[in-house]
C-alpha positions in Angstrom: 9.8 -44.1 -16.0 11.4 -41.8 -18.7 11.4 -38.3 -18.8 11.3 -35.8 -21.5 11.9 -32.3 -22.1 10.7 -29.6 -24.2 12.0 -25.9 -24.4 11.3 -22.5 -25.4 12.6 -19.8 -25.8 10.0 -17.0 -24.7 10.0 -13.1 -23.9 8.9 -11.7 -21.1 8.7 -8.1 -19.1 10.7 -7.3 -16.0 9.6 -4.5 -13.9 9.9 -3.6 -9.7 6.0 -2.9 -8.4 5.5 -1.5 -5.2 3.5 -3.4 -2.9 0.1 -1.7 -2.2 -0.6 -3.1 1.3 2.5 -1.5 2.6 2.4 1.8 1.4 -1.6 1.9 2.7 -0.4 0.6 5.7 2.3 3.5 5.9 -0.8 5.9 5.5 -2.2 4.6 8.3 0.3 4.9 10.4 0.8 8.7 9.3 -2.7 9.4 9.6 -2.6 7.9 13.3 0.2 10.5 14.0 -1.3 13.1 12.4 -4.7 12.8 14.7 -2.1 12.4 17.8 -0.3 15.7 16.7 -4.0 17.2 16.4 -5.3 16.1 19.3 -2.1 17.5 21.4 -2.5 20.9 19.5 -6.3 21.4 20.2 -7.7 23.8 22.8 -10.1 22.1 25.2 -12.0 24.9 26.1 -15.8 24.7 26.8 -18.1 25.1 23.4 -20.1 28.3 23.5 -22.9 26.1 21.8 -22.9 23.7 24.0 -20.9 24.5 27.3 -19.6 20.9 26.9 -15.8 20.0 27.3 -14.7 17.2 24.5 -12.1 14.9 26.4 -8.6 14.6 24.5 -9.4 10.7 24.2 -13.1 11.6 22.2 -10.8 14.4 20.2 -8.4 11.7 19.1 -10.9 9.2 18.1 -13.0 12.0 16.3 -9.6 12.9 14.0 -8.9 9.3 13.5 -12.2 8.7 11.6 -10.8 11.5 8.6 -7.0 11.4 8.9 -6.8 7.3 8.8 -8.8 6.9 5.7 -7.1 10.2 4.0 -3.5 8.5 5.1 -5.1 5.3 2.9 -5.9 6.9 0.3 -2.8 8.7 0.1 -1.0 5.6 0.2 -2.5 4.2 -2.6 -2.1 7.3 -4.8 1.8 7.1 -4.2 1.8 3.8 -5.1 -0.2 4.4 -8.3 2.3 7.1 -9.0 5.2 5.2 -8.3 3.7 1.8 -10.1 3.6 4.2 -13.2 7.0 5.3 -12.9 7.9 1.5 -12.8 6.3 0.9 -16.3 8.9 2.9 -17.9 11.4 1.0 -16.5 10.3 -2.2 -17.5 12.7 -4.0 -19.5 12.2 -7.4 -21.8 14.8 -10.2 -21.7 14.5 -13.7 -23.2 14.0 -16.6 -20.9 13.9 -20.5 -21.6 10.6 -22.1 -20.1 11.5 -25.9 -20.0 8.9 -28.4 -19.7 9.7 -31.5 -17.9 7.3 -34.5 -17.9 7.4 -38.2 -16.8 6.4 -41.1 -19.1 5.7 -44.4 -18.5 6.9 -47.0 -20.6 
């Protein structure tokens, strides 16, 4: 079997992105905190409404379903801002894409 090769000299753009999965996943974990702080902040006293007594378990699940979602979102926005701040940084450098393939004879 021979081999031949084939080059080329070709540009291409080099620039850091942030990885979206992580910084969403960051916001999650804030917005888990931030119901936790909530929930230890709140006053359990009986609604006036109601006369009912929301358990500090039903609290915490209640702020989980707005600050996990607005953690998310938050995380993405960073991202967004920070994958814009990126772009200006990209820079273009020359690279040589070689092509390698096997003949037979």
């Amino acid at each position: 079997m021979a081999r031949t090769a084939s080059t080329e000299t070709v540009e291409a753009t080099i620039r850091p992105v942030p990885r979206f999965g992580v910084f969403m996943g960051l916001g999650v974990v804030l917005g888990v905190i931030v119901a936790g702080i909530l929930t230890a902040v709140g006053s359990y006293e009986p609604s006036q409404a109601l006369d009912v007594v929301y358990p500090p378990a039903q609290v915490f699940g209640f702020a989980l379903l707005w600050t996990v979602p607005a953690g998310i979102a938050l995380g993405g926005v960073v991202a967004l801002i920070l994958e814009r701040v990126a772009r200006r940084k990209a820079r273009t450098v020359r690279v040589r894409h070689e092509h390698v393939t096997d003949t037979e004879a």
